[in-house]
N, C-alpha and C positions, 0 to 999 in steps of 0.2 A: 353476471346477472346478480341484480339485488331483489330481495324481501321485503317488506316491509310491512306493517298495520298500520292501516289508517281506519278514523271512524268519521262519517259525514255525518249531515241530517238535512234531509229532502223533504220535500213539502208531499202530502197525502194528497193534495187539490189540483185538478184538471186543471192546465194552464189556460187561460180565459181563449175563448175561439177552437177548444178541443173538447168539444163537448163530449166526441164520441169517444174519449180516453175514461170518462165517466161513468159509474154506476146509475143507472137511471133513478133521475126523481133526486140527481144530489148531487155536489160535486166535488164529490173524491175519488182518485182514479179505481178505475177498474186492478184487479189484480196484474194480470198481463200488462195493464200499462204502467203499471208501479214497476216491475219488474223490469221491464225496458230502460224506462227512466232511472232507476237506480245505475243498470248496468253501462249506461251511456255516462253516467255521470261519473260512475269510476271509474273508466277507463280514459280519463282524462288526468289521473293518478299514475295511469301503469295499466298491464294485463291483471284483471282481476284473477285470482285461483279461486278464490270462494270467497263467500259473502254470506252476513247474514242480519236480518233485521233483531235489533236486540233489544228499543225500546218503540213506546210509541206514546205518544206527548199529545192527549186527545184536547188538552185546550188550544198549542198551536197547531194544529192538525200538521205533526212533522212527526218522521219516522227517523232513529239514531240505528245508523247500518255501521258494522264495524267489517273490514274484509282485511283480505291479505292479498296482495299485488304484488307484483315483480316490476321492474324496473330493468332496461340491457342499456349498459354503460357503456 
């Protein structure tokens, strides 16, 4: 089993036709669908262990997640 850090960055914005992953009246995702979305997206990395949102980039509405994943060789 390996370790590793990686850091993404994911979009804040309901993908077009998910309206309901939205904050009403806007669209960027709700908390819970931020969180879904982040965690699908790194597990395409590895098993995430932890995660965490580190910056947030309000002019491209994207979020910089850095986590720690494992990897079984």
């Amino acid at each position: 089993m390996q370790t590793k850090l990686i850091t993404i960055e994911v979009s804040l914005l309901a993908p077009p036709g998910k309206l309901r992953a939205a904050v009403a009246g806007s669209d960027v995702m709700r908390s819970d669908a931020l969180r879904s979305h982040i965690e699908t997206t790194l597990s395409d990395h590895g098993d995430p262990l932890r995660w965490a949102i580190t910056a947030i980039d309000k002019d491209n509405q994207t979020a910089h997640v850095e986590a720690v994943v494992t990897l079984i060789k």
